[in-house]
C-alpha positions in Angstrom: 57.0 67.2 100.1 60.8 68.6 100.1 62.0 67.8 96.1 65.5 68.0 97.5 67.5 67.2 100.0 70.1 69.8 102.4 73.6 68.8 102.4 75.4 69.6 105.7 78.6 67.9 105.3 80.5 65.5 103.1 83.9 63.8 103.8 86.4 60.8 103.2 86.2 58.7 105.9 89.9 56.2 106.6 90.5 53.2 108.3 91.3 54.0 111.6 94.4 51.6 111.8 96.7 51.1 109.3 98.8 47.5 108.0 100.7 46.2 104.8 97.7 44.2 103.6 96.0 47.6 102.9 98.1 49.0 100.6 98.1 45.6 98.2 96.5 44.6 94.5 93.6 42.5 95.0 92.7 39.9 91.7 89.6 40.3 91.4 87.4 37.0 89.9 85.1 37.1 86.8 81.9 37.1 89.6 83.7 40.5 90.8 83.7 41.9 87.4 79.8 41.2 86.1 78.3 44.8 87.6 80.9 47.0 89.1 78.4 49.7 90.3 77.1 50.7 93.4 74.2 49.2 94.8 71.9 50.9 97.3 69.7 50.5 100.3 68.3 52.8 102.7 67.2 51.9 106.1 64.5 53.8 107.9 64.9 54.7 111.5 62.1 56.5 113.5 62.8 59.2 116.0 65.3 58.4 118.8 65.0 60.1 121.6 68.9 59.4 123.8 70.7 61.0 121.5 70.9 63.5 119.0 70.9 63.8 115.1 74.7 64.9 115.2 75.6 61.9 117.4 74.2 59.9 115.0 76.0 61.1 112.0 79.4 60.9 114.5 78.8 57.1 115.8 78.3 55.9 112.2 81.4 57.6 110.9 83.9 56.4 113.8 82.1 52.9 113.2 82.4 53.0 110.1 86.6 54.1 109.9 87.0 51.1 112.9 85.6 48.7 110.1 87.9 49.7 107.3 90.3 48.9 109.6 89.9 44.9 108.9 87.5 45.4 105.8 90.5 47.4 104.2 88.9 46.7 100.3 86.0 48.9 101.2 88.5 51.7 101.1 89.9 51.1 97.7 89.2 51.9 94.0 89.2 49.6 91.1 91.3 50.0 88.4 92.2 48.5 85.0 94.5 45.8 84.6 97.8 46.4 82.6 96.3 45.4 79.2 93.2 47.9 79.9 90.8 45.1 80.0 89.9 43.8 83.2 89.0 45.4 87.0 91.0 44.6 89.8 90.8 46.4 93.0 93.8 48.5 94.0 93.9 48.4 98.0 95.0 52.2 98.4 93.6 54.0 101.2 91.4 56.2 99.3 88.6 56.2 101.7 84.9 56.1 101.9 82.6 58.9 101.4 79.8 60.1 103.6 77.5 62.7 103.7 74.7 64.4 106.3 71.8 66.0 105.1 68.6 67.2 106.1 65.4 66.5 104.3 63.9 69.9 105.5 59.7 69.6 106.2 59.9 66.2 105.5 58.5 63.7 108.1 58.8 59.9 107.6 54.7 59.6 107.8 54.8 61.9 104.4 56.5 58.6 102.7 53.7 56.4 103.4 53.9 53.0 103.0 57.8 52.7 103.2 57.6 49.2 101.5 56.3 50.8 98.0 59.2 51.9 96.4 59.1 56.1 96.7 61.3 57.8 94.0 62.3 59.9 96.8 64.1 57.3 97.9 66.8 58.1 95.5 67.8 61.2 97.1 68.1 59.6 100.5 71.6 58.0 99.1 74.7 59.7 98.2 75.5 58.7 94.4 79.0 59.8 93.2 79.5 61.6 89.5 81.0 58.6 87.3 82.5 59.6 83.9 83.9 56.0 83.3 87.0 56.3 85.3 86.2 53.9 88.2 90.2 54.7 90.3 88.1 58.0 91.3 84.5 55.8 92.6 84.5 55.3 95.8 83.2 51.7 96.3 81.0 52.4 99.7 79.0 55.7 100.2 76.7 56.4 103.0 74.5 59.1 103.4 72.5 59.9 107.1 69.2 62.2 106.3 67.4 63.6 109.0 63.8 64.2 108.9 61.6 66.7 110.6 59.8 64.0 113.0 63.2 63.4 114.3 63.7 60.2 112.8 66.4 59.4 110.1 67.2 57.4 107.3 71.3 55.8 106.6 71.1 55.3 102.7 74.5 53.1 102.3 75.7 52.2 98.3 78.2 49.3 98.1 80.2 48.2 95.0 79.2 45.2 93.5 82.3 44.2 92.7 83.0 44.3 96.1 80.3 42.5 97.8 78.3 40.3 96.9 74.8 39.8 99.0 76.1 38.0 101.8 79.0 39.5 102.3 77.5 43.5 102.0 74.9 42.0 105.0 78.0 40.9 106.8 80.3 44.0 106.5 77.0 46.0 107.2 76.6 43.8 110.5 80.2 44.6 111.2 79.7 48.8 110.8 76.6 49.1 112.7 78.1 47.1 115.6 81.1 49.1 115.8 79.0 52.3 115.8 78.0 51.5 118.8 80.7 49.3 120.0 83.6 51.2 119.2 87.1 49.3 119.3 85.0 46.2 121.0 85.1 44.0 117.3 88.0 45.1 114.7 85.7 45.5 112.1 84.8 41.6 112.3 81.8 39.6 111.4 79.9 39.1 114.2 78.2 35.6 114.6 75.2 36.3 116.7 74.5 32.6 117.6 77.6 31.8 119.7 79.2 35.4 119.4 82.2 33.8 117.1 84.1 36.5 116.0 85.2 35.6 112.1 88.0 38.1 110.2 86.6 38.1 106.6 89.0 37.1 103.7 89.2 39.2 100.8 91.5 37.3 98.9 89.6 35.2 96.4 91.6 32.1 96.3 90.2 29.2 94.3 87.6 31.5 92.2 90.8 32.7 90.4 90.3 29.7 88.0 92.8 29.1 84.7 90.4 29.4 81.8 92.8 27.0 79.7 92.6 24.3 83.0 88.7 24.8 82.3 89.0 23.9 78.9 91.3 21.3 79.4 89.1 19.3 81.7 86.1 19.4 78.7 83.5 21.4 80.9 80.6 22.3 79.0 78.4 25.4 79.3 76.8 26.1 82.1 72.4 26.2 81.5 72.3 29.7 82.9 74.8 31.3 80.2 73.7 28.8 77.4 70.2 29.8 78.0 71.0 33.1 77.9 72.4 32.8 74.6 69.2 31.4 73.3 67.2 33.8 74.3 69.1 36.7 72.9 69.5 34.6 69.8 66.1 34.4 69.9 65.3 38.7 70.9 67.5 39.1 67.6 65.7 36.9 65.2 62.1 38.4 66.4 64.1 42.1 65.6 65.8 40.8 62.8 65.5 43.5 59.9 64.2 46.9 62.5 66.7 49.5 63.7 66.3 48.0 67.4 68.0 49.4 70.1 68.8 46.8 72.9 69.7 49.0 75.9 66.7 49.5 78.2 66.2 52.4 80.5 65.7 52.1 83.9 62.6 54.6 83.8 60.7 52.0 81.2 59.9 50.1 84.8 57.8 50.5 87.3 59.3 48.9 90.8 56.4 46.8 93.0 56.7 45.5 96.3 54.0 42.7 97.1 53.5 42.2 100.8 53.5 37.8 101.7 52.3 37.3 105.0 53.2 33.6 106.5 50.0 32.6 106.4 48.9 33.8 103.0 51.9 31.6 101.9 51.1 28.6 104.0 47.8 29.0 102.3 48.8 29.1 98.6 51.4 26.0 99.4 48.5 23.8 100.9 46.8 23.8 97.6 49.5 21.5 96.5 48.8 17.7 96.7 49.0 16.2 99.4 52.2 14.9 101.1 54.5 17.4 98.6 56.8 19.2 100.4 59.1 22.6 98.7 60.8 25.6 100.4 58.8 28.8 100.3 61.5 30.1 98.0 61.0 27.4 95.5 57.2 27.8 95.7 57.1 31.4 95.1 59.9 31.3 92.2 58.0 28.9 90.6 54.8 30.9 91.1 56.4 34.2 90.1 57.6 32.7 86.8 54.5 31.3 85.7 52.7 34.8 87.2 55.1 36.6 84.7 54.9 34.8 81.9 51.1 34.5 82.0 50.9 38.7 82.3 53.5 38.8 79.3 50.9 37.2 76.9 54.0 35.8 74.7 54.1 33.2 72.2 53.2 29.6 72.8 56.2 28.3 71.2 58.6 31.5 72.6 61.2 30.1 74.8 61.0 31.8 78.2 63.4 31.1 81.4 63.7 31.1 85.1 67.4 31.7 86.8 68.5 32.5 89.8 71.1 33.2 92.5 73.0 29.8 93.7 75.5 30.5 96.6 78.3 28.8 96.1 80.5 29.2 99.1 80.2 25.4 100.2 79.7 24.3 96.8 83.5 24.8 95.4 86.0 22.1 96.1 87.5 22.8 98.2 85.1 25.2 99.8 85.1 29.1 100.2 86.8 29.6 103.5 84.1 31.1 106.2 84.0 34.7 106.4 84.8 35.0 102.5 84.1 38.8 101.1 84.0 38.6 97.6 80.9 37.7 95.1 80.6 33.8 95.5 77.2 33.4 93.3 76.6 32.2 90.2 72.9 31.8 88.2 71.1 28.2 88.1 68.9 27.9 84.8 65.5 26.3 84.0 64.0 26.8 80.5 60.8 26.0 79.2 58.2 27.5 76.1 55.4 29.7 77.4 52.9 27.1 76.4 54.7 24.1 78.0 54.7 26.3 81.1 51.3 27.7 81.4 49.6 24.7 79.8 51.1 21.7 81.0 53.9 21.9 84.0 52.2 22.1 86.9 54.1 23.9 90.1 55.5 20.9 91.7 57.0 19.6 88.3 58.2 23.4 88.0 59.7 22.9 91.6 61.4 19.6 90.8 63.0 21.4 87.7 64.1 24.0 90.3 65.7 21.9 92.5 67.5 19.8 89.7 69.2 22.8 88.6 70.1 24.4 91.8 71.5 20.5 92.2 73.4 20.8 88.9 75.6 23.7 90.3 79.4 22.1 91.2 82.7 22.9 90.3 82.6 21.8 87.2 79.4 24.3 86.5 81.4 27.2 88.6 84.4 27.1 86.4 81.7 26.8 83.2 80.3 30.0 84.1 83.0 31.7 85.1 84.9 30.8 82.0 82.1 32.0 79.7 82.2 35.3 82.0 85.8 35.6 81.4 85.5 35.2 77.4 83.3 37.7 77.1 83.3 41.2 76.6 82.9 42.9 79.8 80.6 45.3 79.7 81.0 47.1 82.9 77.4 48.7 82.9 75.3 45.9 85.3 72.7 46.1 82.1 71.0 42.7 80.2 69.5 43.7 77.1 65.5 43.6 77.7 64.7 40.1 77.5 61.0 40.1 78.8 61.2 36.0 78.4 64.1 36.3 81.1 62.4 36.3 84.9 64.9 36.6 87.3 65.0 36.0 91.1 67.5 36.9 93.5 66.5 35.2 97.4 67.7 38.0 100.3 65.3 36.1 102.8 67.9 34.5 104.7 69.5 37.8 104.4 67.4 40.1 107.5 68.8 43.5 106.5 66.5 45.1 108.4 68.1 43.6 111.4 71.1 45.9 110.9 71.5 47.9 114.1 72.4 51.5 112.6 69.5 52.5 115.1 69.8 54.0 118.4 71.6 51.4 120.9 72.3 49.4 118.2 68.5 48.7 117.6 67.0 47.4 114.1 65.8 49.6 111.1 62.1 50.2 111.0 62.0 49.1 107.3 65.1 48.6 104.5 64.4 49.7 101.1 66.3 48.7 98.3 66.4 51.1 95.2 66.1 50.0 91.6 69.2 48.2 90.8 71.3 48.2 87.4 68.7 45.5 86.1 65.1 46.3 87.3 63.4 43.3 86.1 64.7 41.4 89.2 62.1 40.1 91.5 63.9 40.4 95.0 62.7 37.8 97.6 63.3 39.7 101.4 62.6 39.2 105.1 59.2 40.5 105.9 60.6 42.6 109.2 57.3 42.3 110.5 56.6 38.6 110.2 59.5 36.0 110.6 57.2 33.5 107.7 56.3 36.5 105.5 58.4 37.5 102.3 58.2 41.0 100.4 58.7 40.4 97.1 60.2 43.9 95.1 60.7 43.7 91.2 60.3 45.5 88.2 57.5 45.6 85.5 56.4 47.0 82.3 53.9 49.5 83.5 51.3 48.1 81.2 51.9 44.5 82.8 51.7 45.7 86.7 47.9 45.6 86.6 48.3 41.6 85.4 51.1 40.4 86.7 49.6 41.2 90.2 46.2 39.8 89.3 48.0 36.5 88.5 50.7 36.9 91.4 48.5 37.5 94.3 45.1 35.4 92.7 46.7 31.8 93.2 
């Protein structure tokens, strides 16, 4: 296999039309600022046979200036506030990037099993030289690699800071159909259902809370950042007295996917009693953290925890309005010791505990969080210090990325990969394109945990 990858062409790439709204300062919330890097995916597309590679690469790029157009923050930079201490995102026209390349003698049957993560993979994207200045980062990249079966691969990067889940999916949505649609949507999110046609709103409105209106209305911390604290105060005390550096590299992990079919999940829930009823998402988070835990082999009195990702778009008050752009998550917490956990909570208790503190997120939590976000010291790098007692889970199953129509006619990718994000240990939950019940869980282990982690994942 090719070790590299042929670069034909790279250019900027401008919103098409042109308004006032593009050239303003957008305040960016706390949410925004947590990981202002570029986050990845790469969709798979097998050889088309109406058009050509070039027409490919041309579609996308028209597409992709009609949907600047509307989703004018995508062409921006961030940039420093006035006291050099917090991003907001300077509307100014600077444009996207994108980039066609060739991955000569390379055929997509040579990548096997496109759902294992491939380190190839990370030269199917385009990834911008960052010295720390983020006004010259482009905040969307896309990169179109053409393989020697014909088929193709569109490896997109979006700032974080930009989008959050939900709203990357939707401005995706929004490119793909105007590459094959041009000048038929504005750049607008497309509602497949009843074919509404929704102008997203990048303003962030009500997330830009008043810290001192927080702390005025006696909010206390929020579980997910209190627990956080714990932990770490825990990491240290476990350290205490050794040279320790807390920074983890990305290469320590190795990334697994785990295939779910429907039934294989209908299957593991029925061995629940009888008449209890949970969401596959709650069943498998709760399964995945007890999975983890058990591979980790930790203390019986170490404090481990489960959080993750609560959308809060109809959670505020009042809420997000629809079509909202920005980041609009924020981390539900539940906390337990190892032993507790393996010993005596069984998966429906770990389930309730789930839902109580998915429950627990309101406004008064929101503004909590964000507050605690906004007191500390940003750190602008995406990275948690390695905290194995920390298992994370971030839900893209309601998010079919694979449904994206970059493919020829509009059709949907073959399979989307993501690549490793700024924090590995993740475990992603995503549509299984090839079974509407099936899940593919991605995340990141300790090489010497793979071998029980999957043992305990897939051995329920």
């Amino acid at each position: 296999m090719a070790t590299h990858i042929d670069i034909n062409q790279k250019l900027n790439v401008y919103p098409r039309s042109q308004n006032q709204d593009q050239k303003k300062l957008i305040t960016l919330s706390h949410l925004d600022r947590q990981c202002p890097l570029l986050m990845y995916l790469v969709f798979f597309y097998k050889k088309t046979t109406t058009r050509d590679f070039d027409s490919v690469f041309s579609d996308l790029k028209l597409g992709l200036e009609e949907t600047l157009s509307v989703w004018y923050p995508a062409a921006g930079r961030l940039g420093l506030d006035g006291g050099g201490c917090k991003l907001n995102l300077r509307c100014n026209r600077s444009g996207a990037v994108m980039v066609e390349a060739v991955a000569t003698g390379v055929k997509l049957s040579d990548l096997g099993d496109l759902t294992q993560y491939n380190e190839f993979y990370e030269t199917l994207v385009y990834k911008p030289s960052f010295d720390g200045d983020f006004s010259a980062m482009p905040l969307v990249v896309g990169q179109v690699t053409k393989f020697a079966c014909g088929g193709y691969s569109v490896g997109i990067g979006t700032s974080h800071s930009l989008f959050d889940g939900i709203s990357a999916y939707e401005f995706l949505h929004a490119w793909a159909f105007n590459s094959h649609n041009h000048d038929k949507s504005n750049g607008k999110i497309i509602n497949k259902k009843d074919n509404v046609v929704i102008k997203p709103v990048h303003d962030r409105g009500n997330l830009l809370v008043n810290g001192d209106t927080n702390r005025s209305l006696g909010v206390t911390m929020a579980a997910a950042i209190y627990h956080l604290y714990q932990l770490i105060k825990q990491a240290m005390m476990i350290h205490q007295g050794k040279n320790h550096n807390f920074e983890l590299a990305d290469s320590s992990f190795v990334i697994k996917t785990f295939d779910l079919s429907g039934d294989a999940i209908e299957t593991m829930m029925k061995k629940s009693p009888e008449g209890f009823m949970c969401s596959s998402f709650e069943f498998l988070a709760a399964h995945l953290w007890k999975a983890r835990t058990r591979a980790l082999r930790l203390r019986r009195d170490a404090m481990v925890c489960l959080q993750f990702a609560v959308d809060i778009r109809k959670r505020t008050v009042p809420p997000l309005p629809e079509g909202y752009s920005g980041n609009a998550y924020v981390l539900a917490s539940v906390a337990s010791t190892a032993g507790e956990l393996l010993e005596q909570l069984t998966l429906e208790s770990i389930v309730k505990k789930i839902r109580e503190a998915k429950n627990s997120v309101d406004q008064d939590y929101i503004n909590a969080y964000m507050e605690a976000l906004g007191g500390s010291e940003q750190r602008n790098d995406g990275n948690l210090p390695p905290i194995k007692e920390l298992t994370l889970v971030s839900d893209w199953s309601k998010m079919p990325f694979h449904n994206v129509g970059f493919g020829n006619g509009g059709e949907p990718a073959d399979y989307v990969a993501p690549l490793c994000p700024p924090v590995p240990q993740v475990a992603y939950f995503m549509k299984n394109p090839k079974d509407a019940r099936g899940v593919i869980v991605r995340i990141g282990l300790d090489p010497q945990d793979v071998s029980d982690f999957s043992k305990h994942f897939l051995g329920f």
